[in-house]
C-alpha positions in Angstrom: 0.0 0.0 0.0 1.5 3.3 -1.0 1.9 6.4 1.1 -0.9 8.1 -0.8 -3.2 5.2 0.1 -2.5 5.5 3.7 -3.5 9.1 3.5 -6.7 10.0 5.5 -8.5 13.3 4.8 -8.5 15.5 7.4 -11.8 17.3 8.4 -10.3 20.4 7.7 -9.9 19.9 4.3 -12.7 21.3 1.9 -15.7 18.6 1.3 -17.9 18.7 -1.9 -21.3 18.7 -1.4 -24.1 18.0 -4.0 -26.9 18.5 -1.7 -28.3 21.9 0.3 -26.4 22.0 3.6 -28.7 22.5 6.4 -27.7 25.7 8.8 -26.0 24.8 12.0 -27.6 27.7 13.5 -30.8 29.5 13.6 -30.6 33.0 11.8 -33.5 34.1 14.3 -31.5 33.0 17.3 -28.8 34.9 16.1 -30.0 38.5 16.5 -30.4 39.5 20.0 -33.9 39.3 21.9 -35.4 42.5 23.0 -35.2 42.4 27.0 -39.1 42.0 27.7 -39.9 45.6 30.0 -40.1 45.4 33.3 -40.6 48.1 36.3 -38.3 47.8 39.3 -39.5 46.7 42.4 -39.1 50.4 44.4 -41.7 51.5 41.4 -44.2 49.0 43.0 -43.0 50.3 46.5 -43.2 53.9 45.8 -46.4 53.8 44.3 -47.9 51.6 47.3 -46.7 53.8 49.7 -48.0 57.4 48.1 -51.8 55.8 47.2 -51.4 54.6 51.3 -50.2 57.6 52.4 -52.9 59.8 49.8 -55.8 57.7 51.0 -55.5 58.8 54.7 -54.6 62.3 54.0 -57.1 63.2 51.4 -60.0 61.2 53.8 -58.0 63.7 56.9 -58.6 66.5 54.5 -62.3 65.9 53.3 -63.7 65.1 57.2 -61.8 67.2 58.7 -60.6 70.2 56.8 -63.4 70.9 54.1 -65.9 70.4 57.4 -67.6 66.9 55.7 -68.9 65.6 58.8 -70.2 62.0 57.6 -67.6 59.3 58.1 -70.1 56.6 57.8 -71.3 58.1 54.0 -67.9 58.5 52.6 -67.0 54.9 53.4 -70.3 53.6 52.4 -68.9 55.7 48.7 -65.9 54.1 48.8 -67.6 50.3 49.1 -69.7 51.4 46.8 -66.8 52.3 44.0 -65.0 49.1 45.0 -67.9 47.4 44.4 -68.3 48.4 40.9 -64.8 48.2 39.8 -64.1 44.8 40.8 -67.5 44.0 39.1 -65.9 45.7 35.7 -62.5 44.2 36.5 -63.9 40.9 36.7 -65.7 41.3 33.6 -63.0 42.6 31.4 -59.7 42.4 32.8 -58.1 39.1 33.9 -57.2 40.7 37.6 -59.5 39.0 39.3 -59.0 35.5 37.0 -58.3 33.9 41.4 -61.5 33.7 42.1 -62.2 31.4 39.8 -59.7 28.7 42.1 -62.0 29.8 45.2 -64.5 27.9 46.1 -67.6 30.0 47.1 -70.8 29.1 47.7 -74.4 30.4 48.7 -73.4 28.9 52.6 -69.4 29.8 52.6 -70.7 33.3 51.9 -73.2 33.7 54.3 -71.4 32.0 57.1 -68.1 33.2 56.6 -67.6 36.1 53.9 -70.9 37.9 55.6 -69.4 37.8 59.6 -66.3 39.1 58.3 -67.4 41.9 56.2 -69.3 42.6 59.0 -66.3 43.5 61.2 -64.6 45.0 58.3 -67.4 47.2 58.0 -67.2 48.5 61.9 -63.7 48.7 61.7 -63.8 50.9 58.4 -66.7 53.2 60.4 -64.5 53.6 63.5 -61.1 54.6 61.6 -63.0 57.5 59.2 -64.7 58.5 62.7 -61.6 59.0 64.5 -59.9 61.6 62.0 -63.0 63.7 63.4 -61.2 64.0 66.4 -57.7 62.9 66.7 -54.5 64.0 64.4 -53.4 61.4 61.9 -49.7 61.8 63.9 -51.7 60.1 67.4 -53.7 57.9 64.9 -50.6 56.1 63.5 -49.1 56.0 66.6 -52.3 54.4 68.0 -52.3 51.9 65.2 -48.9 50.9 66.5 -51.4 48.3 68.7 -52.7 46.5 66.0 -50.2 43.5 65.9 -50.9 43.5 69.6 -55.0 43.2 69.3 -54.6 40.9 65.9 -52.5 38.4 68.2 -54.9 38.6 71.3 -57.9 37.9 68.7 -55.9 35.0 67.3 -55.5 33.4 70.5 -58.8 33.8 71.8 -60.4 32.7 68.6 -57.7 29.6 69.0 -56.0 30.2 65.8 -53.0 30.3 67.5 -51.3 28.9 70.8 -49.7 31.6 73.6 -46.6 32.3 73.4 -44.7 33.8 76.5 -42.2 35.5 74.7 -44.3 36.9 71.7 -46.6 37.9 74.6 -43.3 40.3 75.7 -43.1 41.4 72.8 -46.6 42.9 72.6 -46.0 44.3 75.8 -43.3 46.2 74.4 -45.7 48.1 72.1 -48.4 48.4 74.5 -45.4 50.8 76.7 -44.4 52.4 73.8 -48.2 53.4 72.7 -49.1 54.4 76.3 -45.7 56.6 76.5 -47.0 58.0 73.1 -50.1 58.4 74.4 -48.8 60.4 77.8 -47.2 63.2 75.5 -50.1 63.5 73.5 -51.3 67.5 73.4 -54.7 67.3 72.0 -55.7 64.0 73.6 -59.6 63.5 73.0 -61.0 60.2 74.6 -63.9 60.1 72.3 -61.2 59.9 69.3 -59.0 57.4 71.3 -62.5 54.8 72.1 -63.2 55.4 68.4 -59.8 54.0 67.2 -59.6 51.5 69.5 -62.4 50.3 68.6 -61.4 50.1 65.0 -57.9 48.2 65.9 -60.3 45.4 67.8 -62.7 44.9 65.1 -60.0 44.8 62.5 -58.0 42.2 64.4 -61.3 40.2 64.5 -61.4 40.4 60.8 -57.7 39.5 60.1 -58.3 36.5 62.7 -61.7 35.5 61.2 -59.9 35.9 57.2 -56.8 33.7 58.6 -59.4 31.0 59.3 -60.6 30.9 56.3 -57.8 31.2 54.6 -56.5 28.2 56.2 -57.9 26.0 53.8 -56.0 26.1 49.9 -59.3 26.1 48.9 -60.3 29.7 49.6 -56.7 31.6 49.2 -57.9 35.4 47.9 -55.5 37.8 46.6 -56.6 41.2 48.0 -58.3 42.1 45.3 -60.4 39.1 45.2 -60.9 39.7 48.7 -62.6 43.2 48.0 -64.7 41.4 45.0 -66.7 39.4 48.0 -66.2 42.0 50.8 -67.1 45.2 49.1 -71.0 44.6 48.1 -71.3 42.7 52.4 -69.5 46.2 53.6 -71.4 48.8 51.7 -74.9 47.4 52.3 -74.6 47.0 55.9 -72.4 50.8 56.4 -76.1 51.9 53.8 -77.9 51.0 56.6 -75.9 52.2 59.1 -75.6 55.7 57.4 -79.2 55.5 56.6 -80.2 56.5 60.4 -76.7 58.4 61.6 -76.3 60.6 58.7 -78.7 60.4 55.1 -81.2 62.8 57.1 -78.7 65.7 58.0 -77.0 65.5 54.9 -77.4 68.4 52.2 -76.5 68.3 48.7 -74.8 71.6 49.2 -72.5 69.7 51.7 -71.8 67.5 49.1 -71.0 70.2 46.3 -69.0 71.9 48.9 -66.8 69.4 48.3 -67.1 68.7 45.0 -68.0 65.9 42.7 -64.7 65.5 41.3 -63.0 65.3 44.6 -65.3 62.9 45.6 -64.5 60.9 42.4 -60.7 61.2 43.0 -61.0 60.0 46.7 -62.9 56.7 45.5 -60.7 55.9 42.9 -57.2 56.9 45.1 -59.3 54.3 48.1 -59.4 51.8 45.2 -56.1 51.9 43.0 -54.8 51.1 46.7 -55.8 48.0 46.6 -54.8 47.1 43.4 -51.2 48.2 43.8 -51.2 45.8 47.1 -51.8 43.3 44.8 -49.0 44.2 42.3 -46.6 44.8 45.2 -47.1 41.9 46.5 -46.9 39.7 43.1 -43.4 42.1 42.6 -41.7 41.8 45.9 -43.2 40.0 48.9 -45.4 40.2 51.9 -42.3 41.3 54.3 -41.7 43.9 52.0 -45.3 45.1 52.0 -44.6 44.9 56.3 -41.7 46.7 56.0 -43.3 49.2 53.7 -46.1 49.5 56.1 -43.3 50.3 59.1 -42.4 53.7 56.4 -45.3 54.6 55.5 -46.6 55.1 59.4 -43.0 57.3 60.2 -43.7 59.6 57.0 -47.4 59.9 57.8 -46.6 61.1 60.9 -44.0 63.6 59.6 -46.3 65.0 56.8 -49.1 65.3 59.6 -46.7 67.7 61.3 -46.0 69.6 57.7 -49.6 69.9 56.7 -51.6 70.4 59.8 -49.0 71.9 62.4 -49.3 68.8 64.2 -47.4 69.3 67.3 -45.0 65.9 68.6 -43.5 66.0 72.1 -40.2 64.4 73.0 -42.2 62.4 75.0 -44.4 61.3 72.1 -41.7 60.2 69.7 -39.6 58.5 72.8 -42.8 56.6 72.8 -43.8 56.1 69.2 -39.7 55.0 68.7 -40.3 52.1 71.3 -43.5 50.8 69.7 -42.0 51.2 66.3 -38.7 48.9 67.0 -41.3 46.2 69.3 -43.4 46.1 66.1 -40.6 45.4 63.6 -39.5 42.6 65.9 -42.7 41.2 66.6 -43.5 40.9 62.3 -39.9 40.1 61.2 -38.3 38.2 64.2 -34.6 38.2 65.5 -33.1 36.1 62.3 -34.2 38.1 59.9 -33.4 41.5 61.3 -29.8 40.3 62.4 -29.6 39.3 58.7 -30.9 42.2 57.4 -28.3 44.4 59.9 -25.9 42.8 58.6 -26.1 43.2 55.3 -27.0 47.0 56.0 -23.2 46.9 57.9 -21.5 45.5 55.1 -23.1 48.1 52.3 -22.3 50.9 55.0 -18.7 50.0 54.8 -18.4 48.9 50.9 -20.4 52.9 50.7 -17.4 54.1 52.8 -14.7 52.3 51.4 -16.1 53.9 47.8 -17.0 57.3 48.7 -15.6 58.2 52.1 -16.5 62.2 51.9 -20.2 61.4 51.0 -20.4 59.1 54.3 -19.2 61.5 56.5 -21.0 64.2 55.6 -24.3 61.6 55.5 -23.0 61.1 58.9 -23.5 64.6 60.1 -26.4 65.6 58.3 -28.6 62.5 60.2 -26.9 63.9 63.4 -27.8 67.3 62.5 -31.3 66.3 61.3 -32.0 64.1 64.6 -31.1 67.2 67.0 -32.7 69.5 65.4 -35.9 67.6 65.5 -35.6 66.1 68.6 -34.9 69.6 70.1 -37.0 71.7 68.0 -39.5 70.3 65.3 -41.0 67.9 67.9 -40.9 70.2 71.1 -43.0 72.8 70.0 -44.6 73.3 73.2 -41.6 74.2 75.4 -40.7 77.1 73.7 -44.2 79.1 74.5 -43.4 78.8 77.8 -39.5 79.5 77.7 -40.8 82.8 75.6 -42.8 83.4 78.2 -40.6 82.9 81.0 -37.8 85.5 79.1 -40.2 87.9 78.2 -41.3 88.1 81.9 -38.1 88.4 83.4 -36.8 91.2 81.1 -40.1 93.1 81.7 -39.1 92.7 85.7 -35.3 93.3 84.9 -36.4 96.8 83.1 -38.7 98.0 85.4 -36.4 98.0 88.5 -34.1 100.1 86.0 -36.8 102.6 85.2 -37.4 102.4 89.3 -34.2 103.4 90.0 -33.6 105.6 87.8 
């Protein structure tokens, strides 16, 4: 056999082909995909937090600044708007495509959907008649209590076993609320019995919709959950309203306001909801807790901004303690000392990278904290310091003139 016999052909060598040669790739695949669009999670966030935040201010604003003096009615509105825009939803959007997974029928709804949108109900009443009375600084600060209410209900409704240390915990916030409570200026008791009120009935209704939810068989988004609450809620706060309020109400009251603004409250109470579902679907429900925790602090700074609401020392001592026993109580030790630290190592990696910008973030939240711990939120020292002054300089200048 000859050299030229042994030869092999190599692969690299050029190959004749009669035949079409099929592509080793797809000329599709080859140009890049377009990145489908999709918002960040702080969009989700932001926009949770402002329709939260907008909803109690603007309701602050209609009772109590424009003089609307029917709690019950504008509630009953809102059910009333929920009611037909989950209908529409439901009709023409796929939002609401969960309930179709829950199982409801003639006797879950009356037994269980109609007890529990009776509680919402009250608990919707008290709230709207407690910005009547009290500022929404002392109402957020009052709220503080709900985790300790919701966990008293659960226990009593024996959803849950007691626990000695999460009962420490609650106790906790109960000091903090009280403390809050001591340095409280405009302190109405009607307000306070109001909003407790509401905090009891809502923990009822959180216990009673744990319940139910126990079962995979009736898991609700909150959406879904306002599809079968909102017609229970706005039929019995109708007939409520109908003896309280429909006879002393004018149509002139209600232009006062205006249609429009009545319009823009409704739909601000509903896109709430909605964006509770998205943020939820986006992030998660510790998110939605932690968002909660901000939304309560800035709600109580824009109630000082807006209405002059004046905040003792006292008060935010108070309102701090409740604060950190409620973060504990809804996140628990492990996941706060993860989440501290994490926040300790970007602190550091911040500092390592820009080391002016941390100092002087340093001093400006040093700056910031004593200037409103010794001036934006003791407002009511300084009257009588002015006072004081002002009366010992009159003294001072009369002995002068005296001697002279």
């Amino acid at each position: 056999m000859g050299v030229d016999e042994k030869t092999r052909a190599s692969g690299e060598g050029p190959r004749e082909s009669n035949g079409a040669i099929l592509p080793t790739v797809n000329p599709s695949a080859e140009k890049a995909q377009p990145a489908k669009s999709s918002l960040h999670p702080a969009f989700y966030v932001t926009i949770w937090i402002t329709l939260s935040s907008s909803v109690i201010l603007f309701n602050k604003w209609i009772l109590s600044t424009l003089g609307f003096d029917y709690p019950i009615i504008l509630t009953t509105y809102h059910l009333v708007f929920a009611t037909i825009m989950t209908q529409l939803l439901a009709r023409y959007t796929t939002l609401l495509d969960g309930r179709k997974s829950v199982k409801m029928t003639g006797r879950v709804y009356l037994r269980a959907i109609v007890p529990i949108g009776f509680f919402f109900s009250l608990s919707l009443i008290c709230g709207n008649l407690t910005y009547l009375y009290l500022s929404v600084a002392f109402i957020q600060m009052l709220k503080a209590t709900t985790p300790v209410a919701v966990l008293i209900a659960s226990w009593s409704l024996g959803v849950s076993t007691p626990n000695y240390k999460v009962f420490l915990n609650v106790l906790v916030i109960v000091v903090g609320v009280i403390i809050a409570s001591v340095g409280e200026i405009k302190f109405v008791w009607i307000g306070v019995i109001f909003q407790i009120g509401g905090i009891i009935f809502e923990a009822l209704r959180l216990t009673m919709v744990q319940r139910l939810l126990s079962s995979a068989e009736f898991k609700m988004d909150p959406l879904v959950s306002l599809y079968y609450f909102a017609p229970v809620c706005a039929a019995m706060n109708f007939s409520v309203a109908l003896f309280l309020e429909v006879p002393r109400i004018t149509m002139d009251e209600v232009y006062g306001v205006g249609l429009f603004t009545l319009f823009l409250n409704g739909l601000c109470a509903f896109l709430l909801n909605v964006s509770v579902v998205f943020l939820i679907g986006k992030t998660s429900v510790l998110v939605l807790t932690l968002c909660g925790v901000l939304k309560d602090v800035m709600l109580v700074a824009a109630s000082m901004l807006i209405w002059g609401t004046q905040v003792t020392g006292l008060q935010f001592f108070g309102y701090s303690i409740a604060l950190g026993g409620m973060i504990y109580y809804k996140l628990g030790y492990e996941t706060l000392k993860n989440y501290a630290g994490e926040a300790g190592r970007q602190w550091a990696d911040f500092g390592n990278r820009q080391p002016i910008l941390r100092r002087l973030a340093t001093i400006t939240l040093v700056l910031l904290t004593l200037f409103v711990l010794l001036g934006g939120l003791a407002p009511t020292y300084a009257p009588g310091m002015d006072a004081a002054m002002d009366a010992a300089l009159s003294e001072a200048k009369s002995k002068i003139i005296g001697k002279q």
